[in-house]
C-alpha positions in Angstrom: -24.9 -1.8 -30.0 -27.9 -0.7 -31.8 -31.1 1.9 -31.7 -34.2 -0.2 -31.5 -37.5 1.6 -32.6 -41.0 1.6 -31.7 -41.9 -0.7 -35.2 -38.8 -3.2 -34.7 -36.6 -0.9 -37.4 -33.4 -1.2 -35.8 -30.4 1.2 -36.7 -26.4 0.5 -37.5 -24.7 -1.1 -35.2 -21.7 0.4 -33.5 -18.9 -1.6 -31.4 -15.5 -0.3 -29.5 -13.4 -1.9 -27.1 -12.9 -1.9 -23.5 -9.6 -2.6 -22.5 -10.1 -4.1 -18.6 -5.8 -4.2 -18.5 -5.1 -1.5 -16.1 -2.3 1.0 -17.8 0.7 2.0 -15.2 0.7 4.5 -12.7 3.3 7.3 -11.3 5.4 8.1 -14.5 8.5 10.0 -13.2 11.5 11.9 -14.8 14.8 11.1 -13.3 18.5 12.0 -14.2 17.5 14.5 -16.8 20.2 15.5 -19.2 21.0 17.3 -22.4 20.5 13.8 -24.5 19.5 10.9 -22.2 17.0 11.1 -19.2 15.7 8.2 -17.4 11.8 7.6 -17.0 10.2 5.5 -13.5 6.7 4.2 -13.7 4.9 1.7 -11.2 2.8 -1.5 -12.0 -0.8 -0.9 -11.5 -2.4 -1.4 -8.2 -3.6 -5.0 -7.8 -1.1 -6.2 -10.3 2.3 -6.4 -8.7 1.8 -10.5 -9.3 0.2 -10.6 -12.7 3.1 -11.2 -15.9 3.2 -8.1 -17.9 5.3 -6.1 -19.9 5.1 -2.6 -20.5 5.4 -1.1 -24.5 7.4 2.3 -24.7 7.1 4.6 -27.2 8.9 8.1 -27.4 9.0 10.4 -30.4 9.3 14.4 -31.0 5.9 16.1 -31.8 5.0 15.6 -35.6 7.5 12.4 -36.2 7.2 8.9 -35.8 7.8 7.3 -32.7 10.9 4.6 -31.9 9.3 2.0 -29.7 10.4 -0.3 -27.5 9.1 -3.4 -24.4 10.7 -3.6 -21.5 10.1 -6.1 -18.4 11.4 -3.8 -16.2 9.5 -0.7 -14.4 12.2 2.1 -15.8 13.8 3.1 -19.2 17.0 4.9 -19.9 16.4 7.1 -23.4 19.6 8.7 -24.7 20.9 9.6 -28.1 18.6 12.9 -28.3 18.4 16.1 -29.2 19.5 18.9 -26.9 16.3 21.2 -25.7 14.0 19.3 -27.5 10.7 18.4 -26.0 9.9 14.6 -26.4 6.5 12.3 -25.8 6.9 9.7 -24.2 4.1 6.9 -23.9 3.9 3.5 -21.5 0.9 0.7 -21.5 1.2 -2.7 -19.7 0.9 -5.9 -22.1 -0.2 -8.8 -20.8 1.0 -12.4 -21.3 -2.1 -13.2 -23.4 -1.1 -9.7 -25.7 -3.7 -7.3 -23.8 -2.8 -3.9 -23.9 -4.5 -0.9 -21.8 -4.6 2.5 -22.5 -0.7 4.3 -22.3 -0.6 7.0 -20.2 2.1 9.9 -21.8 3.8 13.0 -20.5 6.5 15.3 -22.1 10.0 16.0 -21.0 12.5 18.6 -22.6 16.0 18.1 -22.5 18.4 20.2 -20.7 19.7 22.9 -23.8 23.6 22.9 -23.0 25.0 26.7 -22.3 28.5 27.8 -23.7 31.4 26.7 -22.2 34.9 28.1 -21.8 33.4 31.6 -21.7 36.8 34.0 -22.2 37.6 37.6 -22.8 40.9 39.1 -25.5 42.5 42.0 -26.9 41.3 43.9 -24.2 41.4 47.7 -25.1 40.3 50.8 -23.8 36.3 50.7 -26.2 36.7 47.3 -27.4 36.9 43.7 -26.5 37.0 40.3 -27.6 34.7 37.2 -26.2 35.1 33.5 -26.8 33.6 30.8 -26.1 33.3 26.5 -27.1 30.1 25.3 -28.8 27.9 23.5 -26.4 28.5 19.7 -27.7 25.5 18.1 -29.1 24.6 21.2 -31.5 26.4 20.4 -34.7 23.0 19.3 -36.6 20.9 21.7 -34.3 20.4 25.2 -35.8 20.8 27.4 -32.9 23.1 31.1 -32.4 24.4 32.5 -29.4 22.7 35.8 -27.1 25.3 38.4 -25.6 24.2 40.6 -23.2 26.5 43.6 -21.1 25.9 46.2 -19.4 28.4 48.5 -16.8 27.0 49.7 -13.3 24.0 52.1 -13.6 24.0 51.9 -17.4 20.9 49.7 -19.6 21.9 46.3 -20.4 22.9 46.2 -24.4 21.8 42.5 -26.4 23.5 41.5 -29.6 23.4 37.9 -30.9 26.0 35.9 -33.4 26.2 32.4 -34.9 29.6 32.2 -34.3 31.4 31.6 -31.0 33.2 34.5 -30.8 32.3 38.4 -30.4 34.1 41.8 -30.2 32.2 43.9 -28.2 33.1 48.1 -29.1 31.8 51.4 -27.9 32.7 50.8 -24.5 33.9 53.2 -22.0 37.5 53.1 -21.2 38.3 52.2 -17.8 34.9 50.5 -16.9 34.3 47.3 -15.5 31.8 45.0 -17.5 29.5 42.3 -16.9 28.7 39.8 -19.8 26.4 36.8 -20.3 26.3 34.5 -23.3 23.6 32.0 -23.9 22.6 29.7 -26.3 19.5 30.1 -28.1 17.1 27.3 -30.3 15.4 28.9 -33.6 12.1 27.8 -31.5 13.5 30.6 -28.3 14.4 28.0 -25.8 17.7 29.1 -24.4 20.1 27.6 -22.2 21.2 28.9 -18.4 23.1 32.0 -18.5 27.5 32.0 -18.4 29.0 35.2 -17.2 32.0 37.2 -16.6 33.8 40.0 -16.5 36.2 42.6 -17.9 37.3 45.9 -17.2 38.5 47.9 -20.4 41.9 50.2 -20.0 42.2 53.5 -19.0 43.2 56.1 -21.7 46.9 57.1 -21.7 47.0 60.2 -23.3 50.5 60.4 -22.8 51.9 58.0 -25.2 50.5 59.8 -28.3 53.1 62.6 -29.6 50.6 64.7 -31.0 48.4 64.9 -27.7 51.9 66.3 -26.1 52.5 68.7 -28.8 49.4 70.1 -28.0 49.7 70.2 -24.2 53.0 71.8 -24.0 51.7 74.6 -26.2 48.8 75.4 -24.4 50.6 75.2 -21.2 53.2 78.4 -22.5 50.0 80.7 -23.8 48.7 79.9 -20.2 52.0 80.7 -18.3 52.0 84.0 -20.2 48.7 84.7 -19.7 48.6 83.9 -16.0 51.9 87.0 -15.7 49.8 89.6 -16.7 46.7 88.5 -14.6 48.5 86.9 -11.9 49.5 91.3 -10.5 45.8 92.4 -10.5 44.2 89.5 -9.5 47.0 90.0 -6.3 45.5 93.2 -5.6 41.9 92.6 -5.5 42.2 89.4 -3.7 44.4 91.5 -1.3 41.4 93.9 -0.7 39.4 91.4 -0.4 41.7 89.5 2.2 41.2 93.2 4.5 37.2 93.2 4.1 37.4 89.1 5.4 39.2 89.8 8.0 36.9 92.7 9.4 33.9 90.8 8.7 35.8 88.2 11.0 36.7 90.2 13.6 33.1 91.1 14.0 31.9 87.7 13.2 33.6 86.3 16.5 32.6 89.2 18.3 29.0 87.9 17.5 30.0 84.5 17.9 31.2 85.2 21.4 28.1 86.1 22.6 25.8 83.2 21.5 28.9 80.8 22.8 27.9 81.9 26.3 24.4 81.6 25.9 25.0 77.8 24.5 27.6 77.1 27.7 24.8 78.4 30.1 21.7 76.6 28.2 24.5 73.5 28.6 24.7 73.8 32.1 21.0 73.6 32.5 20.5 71.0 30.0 23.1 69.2 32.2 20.7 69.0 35.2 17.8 67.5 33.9 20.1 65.2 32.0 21.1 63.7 35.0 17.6 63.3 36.5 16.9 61.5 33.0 19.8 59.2 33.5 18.4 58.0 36.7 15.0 58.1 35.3 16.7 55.3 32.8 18.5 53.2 35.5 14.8 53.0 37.5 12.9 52.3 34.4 15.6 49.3 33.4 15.6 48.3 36.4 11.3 47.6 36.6 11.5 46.6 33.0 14.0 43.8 34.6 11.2 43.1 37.2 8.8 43.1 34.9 10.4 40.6 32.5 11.3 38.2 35.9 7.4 38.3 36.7 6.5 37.9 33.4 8.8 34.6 33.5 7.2 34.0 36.7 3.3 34.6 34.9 4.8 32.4 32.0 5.7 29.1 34.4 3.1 29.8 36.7 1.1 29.3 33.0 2.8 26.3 32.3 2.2 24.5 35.4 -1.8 25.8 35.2 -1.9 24.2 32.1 0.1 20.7 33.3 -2.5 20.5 36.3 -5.7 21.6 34.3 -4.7 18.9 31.5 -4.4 16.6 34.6 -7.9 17.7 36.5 -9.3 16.9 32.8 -7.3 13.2 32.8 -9.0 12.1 36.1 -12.3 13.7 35.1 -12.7 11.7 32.4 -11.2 8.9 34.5 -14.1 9.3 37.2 -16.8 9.7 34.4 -15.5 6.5 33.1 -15.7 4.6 36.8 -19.1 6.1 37.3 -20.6 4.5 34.5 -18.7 1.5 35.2 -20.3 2.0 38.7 -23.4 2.8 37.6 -23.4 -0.3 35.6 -22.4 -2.5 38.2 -25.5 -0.8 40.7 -28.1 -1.8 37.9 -26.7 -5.5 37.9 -26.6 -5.8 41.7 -30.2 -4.4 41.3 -30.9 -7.2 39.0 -29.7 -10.4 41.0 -31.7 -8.8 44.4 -34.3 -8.8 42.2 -33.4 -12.3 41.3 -32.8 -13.1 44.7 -35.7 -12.0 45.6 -37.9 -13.9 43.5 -35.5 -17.4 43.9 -36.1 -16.7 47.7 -40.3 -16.5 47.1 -40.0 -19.8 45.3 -37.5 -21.2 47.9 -40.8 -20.3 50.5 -43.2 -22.2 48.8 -41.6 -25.0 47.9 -40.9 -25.6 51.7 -43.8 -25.0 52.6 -45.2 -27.6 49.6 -42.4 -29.5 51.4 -44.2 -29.3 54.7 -46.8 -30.1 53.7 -46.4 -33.1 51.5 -44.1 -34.6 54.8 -47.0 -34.0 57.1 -49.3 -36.0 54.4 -46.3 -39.0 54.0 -46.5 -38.9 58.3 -50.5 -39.6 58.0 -49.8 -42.4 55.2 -47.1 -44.1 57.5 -49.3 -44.4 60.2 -52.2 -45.3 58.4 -49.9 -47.9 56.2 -48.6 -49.1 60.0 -52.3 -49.5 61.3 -53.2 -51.7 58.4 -50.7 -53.9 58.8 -51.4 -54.4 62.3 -55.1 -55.0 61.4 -53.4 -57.6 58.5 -51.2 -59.5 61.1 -54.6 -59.6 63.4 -56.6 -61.3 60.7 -53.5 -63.8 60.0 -53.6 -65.1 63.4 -56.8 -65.7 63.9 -57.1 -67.3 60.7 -53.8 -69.4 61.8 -55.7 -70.1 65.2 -58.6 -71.0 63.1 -56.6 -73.7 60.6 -54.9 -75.2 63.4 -58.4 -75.8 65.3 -59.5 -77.3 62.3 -56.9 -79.9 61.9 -56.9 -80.9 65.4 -60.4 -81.2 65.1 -59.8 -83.2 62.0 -57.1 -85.4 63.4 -59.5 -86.5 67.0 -62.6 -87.5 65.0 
C-alpha cells in the first residue's frame, strides 16, 4: 500500500500479512505440578473438520523457547523447574503450512515445601529442627524461612540454607509452634509445614550447687522465723479479739437487713407468681398467634394457587374472544357474500323468466309457420295433381 498525492507523486510502499487461519481457542491448565503440568486448548470454531496441527512453544521469560507440533488438542510439559513461571504459546498450522496468530498464557509451577519436618535435642531454651530438601532444587538456588512463636508472644523469623535449625532463647516449659518454608531468590515460597514442641521444665533440683544454696537459706529462715514467730503471736492474737467484736456486731447488723430481705422476698414472691401466669397466657396467645399465622400463611398459598388460576382462564377467555371475534367478522363476511350471491341468484331468474317467456312466443310463432308451410304444400300438391290429370285427359 501506498500514499498517492495530488500530482501523481506516490510514497513507499508498505505490505504485512493477514493470517485468515483462525488461532485456537480456550487454553486451559490441568494437573499442575512442581515439574510437569498439562495444557488443553480447543480447535477453532468452524474448524473441527479442516486438517491442522497446532505448533507449541514454551520457554522461561528471557530464554529461548523448546518447540514442538502436536496433532492432538492437549500437551503434557515436564522436566521443569520448580516455581518457575513458564510461556507457553499455541497456533494452528494448516495442511498447506498456514499458520495464525498463537495465543500464550503463563503458568508457574507448584514450588515444593519441606518435607519430613522434625524436632531433636529438645531442652528446656533450645531445640533442634530438621527437615528433607524438597526434590527438584539441587540446581535451584533457594534457602529455607522458620518462623515460631508461643501463645500470646510475636512471631520470631530466621532463615538458613541448610535443612536443619536449632532454635534457642526459648522459654522452658512452653509449647511452640513452627513453620518452615521454602523460599526462591526471586520470593516465591512454597505452602507452609508446621509443628510443634514444647521445651522442658527447669529441674532445679538436680544441680548440687542450687541445693547448697537452698538448704542454707532455709536454716537463716528457720532461725529467723523463732524470734518473730512469739510477737507476731501476740499481735495477731490482739487482733484475733478486735475481729471478733467487730463480728459480733457485724451480725448483729446483718441480722437486721436479713429480715428486711426475707420480708421484701415474700412480697417479691407475690407478684412473681402473677408474672408466671402472665407467661403461661402470653405463651399460650403467642401459640395462637403462630397457628393463625400458619392459618394466614395457607390461606396465602391457596390465594395465590387460585389467583394464578383466575389469571390462566383470563387469558384463556381473552384468547377465545379474539378467536370469537374473528370468527363473527368472517360470518359477517359470507352474509355479505350471501347476500350479494342471493341478488345475483334474483336476476338471473328473473333473466330466466324472461328469456322462457320469449322461447314460449318463438315456439308458437315457429308452430304457426309451419302450419302456414304445410298449408301452402297441399295446395301446391292439389295444384300438381290437377295439372297432371289435366295433362293425362287432353
Amino acid at each position: 500500500m501506498a500514499t498517492e498525492g495530488e500530482d501523481g507523486s506516490q510514497s513507499r510502499w508498505i505490505s504485512a500479512t493477514l493470517s485468515t487461519v483462525v488461532p485456537p481457542r480456550v487454553l486451559k491448565i490441568d494437573h499442575l505440578e512442581e515439574t510437569s503440568f498439562t495444557l488443553h486448548w480447543s480447535k477453532a470454531e468452524g474448524m473441527q473438520k479442516v486438517p491442522q496441527r497446532f505448533f507449541i512453544s514454551n520457554c522461561i521469560p528471557g530464554t529461548d523457547p523448546l518447540t514442538a507440533v502436536t496433532d492432538d488438542c492437549h500437551k503434557i510439559f515436564s522436566n521443569l523447574h520448580p516455581g518457575t513461571e513458564y510461556t507457553v504459546s499455541v497456533a494452528t498450522v494448516l495442511s498447506n503450512g498456514e499458520q495464525s496468530e498463537p495465543v500464550s498464557t503463563t503458568v508457574c509451577t507448584i514450588l515444593p515445601a519441606p518435607d519430613q519436618l522434625t524436632v531433636d535435642s529438645v531442652d528446656t531454651t533450645s531445640a533442634d529442627v530438621c527437615w528433607n530438601q524438597p526434590p527438584g532444587l539441587d540446581q535451584t538456588q533457594h534457602h529455607y524461612q522458620i518462623s515460631y512463636h508461643c501463645p500470646g508472644t510475636e512471631v520470631h523469623i530466621t532463615t538458613t540454607s541448610s535443612p536443619s535449625i536449632t532454635l534457642s532463647d526459648l522459654q522452658c516449659g512452653t509449647q511452640y509452634s513452627v513453620t518452615v518454608c521454602t523460599v526462591l531468590e526471586n520470593g516465591k515460597q512454597s505452602r507452609l509445614v508446621s509443628t510443634t514442641l514444647t521445651t522442658k521444665h527447669l529441674q532445679w533440683w538436680k544441680r548440687p550447687s542450687t541445693v547448697a544454696a537452698v538448704f542454707v537459706l532455709l536454716a537463716v529462715i528457720m532461725g529467723l522465723w523463732d524470734s518473730y514467730a512469739t510477737s507476731e503471736r501476740d499481735q495477731l492474737q490482739n487482733s484475733l479479739n478486735t475481729r471478733t467484736t467487730e463480728r459480733d456486731q457485724l451480725q448483729t447488723s446483718y441480722n437486721t437487713p436479713t429480715k428486711e430481705r426475707d420480708q421484701l422476698q415474700t412480697s417479691y414472691n407475690t407478684p412473681t407468681k402473677g408474672r408466671d401466669q402472665l407467661q403461661i397466657s402470653y405463651n399460650t396467645l403467642t401459640k395462637e398467634r403462630d397457628q393463625l399465622q400458619n392459618s394466614l400463611n395457607t390461606r396465602t398459598t391457596e390465594r395465590d394457587q387460585l389467583q394464578t388460576s383466575y389469571n390462566t382462564l383470563t387469558k384463556e377467555r381473552d384468547q377465545l374472544q379474539t378467536s370469537y371475534n374473528t370468527l363473527t367478522k368472517e360470518r359477517d363476511q359470507l352474509q355479505s357474500s350471501l347476500n350479494t350471491r342471493t341478488t345475483e341468484i334474483d336476476k338471473l331468474k328473473k333473466s330466466l323468466n324472461t328469456t322462457t317467456m320469449e322461447r314460449d312466443q318463438l315456439q308458437k310463432e315457429i308452430e304457426r309457420l309451419n302450419w302456414e308451410n304445410k298449408g301452402k304444400c297441399v295446395q301446391k300438391a292439389h295444384l300438381f295433381i290437377c295439372f297432371l290429370i289435366h295433362s293425362f285427359c287432353s
